[in-house]
N, C-alpha and C positions, 0 to 999 in steps of 0.2 A: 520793914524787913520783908514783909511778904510781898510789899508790890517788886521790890528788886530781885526777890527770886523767879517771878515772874517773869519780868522782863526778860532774867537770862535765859529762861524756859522757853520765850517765845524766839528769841535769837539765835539757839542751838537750834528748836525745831525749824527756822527759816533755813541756817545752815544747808540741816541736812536733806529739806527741800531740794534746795537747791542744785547742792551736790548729785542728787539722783536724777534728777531732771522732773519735779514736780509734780511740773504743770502736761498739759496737750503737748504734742508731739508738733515740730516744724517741719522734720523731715520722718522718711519712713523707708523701711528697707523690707522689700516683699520677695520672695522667691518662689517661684511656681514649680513643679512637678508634673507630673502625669496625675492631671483633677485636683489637683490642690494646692492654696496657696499655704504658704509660712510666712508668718505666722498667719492667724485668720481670723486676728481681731487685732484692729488701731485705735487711739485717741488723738486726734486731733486738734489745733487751734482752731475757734471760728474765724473766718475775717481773714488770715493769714496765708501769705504763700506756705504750701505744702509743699518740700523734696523730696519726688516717689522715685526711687531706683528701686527697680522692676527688672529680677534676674530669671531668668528662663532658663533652668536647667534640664528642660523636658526638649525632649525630641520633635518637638511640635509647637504650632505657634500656639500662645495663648492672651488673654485679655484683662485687663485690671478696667471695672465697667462701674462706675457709681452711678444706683439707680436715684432717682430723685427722692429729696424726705418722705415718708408715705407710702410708699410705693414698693412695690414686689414685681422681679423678672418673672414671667409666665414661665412654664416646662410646654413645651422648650419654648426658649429663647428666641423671638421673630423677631417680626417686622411691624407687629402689636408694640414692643416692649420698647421700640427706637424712642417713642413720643417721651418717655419716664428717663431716659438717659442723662443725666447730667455730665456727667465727664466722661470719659476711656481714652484708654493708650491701648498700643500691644507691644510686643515684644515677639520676634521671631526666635524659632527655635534655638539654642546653646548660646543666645545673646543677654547683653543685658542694655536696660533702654534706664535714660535717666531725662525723668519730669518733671514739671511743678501743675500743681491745681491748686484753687482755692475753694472752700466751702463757704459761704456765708452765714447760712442759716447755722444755730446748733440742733443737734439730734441728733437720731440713729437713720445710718444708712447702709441699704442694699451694697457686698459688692460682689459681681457674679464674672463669669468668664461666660460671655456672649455667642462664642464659636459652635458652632453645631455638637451638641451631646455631652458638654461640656458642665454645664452647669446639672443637665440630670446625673451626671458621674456626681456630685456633689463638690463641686468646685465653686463654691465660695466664703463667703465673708463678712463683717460688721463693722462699719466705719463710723466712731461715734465722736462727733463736732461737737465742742465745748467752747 
């Protein structure tokens, strides 16, 4: 009797997994502002393409910039900070740009808008690979 209530316990709780959406994310949907993104924390799948639609609602271009695991963008943002880059797109002003990237590794990552003053406005992020 107990192992079957079990079971159905573990079968509702898959359900409603399920239903929510779990697990890491495949795709993700960012919108930028004047210095900030929305939201400004993802989880991700490790290993898997990731779909980034990346909406610019700011008057200005700006950057979705994943720094490498470990690693932190300097204030400001050079030509120090290229070597640490793992991925970026951009997105010009009132557009929206739609990407894919993958991470491999799991952990936590940097993600900054790279543009001159940008990132000291406090424009960024946490990209965490599972």
């Amino acid at each position: 009797m107990k192992r079957s209530a079990l079971l159905a316990l573990a079968a509702v709780s898959a359900g409603v997994l399920a239903a929510c959406g779990g697990g890491p994310a495949t795709s993700i949907t960012v919108t930028t502002t004047d210095f900030k993104y929305t939201p400004n924390a993802w989880t991700v799948a490790a290993g898997k393409p990731i779909k980034l639609t990346l909406r610019n609602d700011a008057a200005q271009e700006h950057e979705f910039v994943i720094m490498k695991k470990g690693t932190k963008a300097t204030i400001p943002f050079d030509d120090d900070d290229e070597p640490n880059v793992l991925w970026e797109t951009e997105a010009a002003a009132a557009t929206t740009k739609n990407e894919e990237f993958v991470v491999a590794e799991p952990g936590v990552y940097q993600i900054v808008c790279g543009l001159s003053n940008h990132l000291e406005q406090g424009m960024e992020g946490t990209l965490t690979v599972q």
